[in-house]
N, C-alpha and C positions, 0 to 999 in steps of 0.2 A: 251348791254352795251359795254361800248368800256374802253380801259385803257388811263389813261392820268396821266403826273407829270408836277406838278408847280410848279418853284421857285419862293420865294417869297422874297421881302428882304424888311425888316421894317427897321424904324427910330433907332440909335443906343441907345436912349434914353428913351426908353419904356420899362417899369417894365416887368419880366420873365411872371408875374401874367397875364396883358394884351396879353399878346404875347400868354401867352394859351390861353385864350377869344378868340382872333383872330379865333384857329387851331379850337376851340370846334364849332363855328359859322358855319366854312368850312365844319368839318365834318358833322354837325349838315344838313346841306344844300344837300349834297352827299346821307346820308341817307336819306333823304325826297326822295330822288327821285331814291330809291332801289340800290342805289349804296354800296359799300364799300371801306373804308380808308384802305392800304394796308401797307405802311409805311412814317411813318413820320421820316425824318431826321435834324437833327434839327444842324447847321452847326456852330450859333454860328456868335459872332462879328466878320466883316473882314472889311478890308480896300476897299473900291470902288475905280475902276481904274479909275473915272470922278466923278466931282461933280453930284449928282441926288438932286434937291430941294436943293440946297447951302451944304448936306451932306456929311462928306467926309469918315462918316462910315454906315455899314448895318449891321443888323441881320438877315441872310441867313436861310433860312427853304427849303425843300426838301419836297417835300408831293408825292406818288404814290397812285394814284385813281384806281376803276373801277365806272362809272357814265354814266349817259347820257350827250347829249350836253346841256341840258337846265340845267342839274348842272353847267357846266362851266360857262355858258353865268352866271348862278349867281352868280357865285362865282366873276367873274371877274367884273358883276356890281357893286357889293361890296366894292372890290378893288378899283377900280376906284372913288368911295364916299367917302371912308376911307382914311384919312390925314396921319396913322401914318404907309401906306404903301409906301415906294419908288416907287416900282419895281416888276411887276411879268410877268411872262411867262409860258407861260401851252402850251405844246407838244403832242402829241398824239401817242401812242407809239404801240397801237394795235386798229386796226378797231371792231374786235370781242373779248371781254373777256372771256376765260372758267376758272375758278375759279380752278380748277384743272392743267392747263398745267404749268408747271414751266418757271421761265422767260427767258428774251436772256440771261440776267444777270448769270444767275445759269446753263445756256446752254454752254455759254464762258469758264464760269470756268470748268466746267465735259472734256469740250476740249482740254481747255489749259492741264486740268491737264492729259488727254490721249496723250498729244505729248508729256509733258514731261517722262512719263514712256515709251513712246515707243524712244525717243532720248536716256534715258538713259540705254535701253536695248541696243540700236543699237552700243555705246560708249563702254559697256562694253563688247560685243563680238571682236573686232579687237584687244584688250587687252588679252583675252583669247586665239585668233593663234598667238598671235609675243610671249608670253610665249610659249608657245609649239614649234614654230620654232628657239626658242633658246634654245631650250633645245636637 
């Protein structure tokens, strides 16, 4: 299995109700083919930078997979048939998925937040010699 996320972005005019229909489909299709839905983001109405299909708004979804490629290929046949999609894009974000490794995502943050405790250690040692050489 491999990791993958697609944006998706629908017509702005589509009931909340359909729009889950849409996600349950997707998932629906993912799990047939032993995969799992990891997270779904759900972004909500935004303004499009161009018109797509005369539209000048979307409703933005965020989905993180683990699947096969022939889940894509269907998901995105799908898409492709379905009127009240604009817009979507699917990424590939790991070649091999272990269900256990945590993401880049979660890897980023554990890093960011070791420089910041090691910046703020490093800040407050030269604060602790200009006291002592004023004193």
């Amino acid at each position: 299995m491999r990791r993958y996320e697609t944006i998706t972005i629908i017509k702005a005019n589509i009931a909340e109700d359909e729009i889950d229909t849409i996600l349950d489909r997707m998932e629906k299709i993912i799990q047939e083919e032993n995969g799992e839905v990891l997270k779904v983001d759900k972004w909500g109405l935004r303004k499009l930078a161009y018109l797509i299909k005369k539209e000048q708004q979307g409703y933005y979804i965020l989905t993180e997979y683990a699947g096969t490629p022939a889940a894509v290929n269907e998901i995105e046949r799908i898409f492709k048939i379905d009127e009240r999609i604009l817009k979507y894009m699917t990424i590939k974000l790991q070649d091999v998925y272990i269900a256990d490794e945590p993401s880049k995502d979660e890897d980023q943050k554990e890093s960011d937040q070791e420089e910041i405790k090691t910046e703020n250690s490093e800040a407050d040692a030269p604060e602790a010699d200009a006291i002592d050489k004023a004193e």
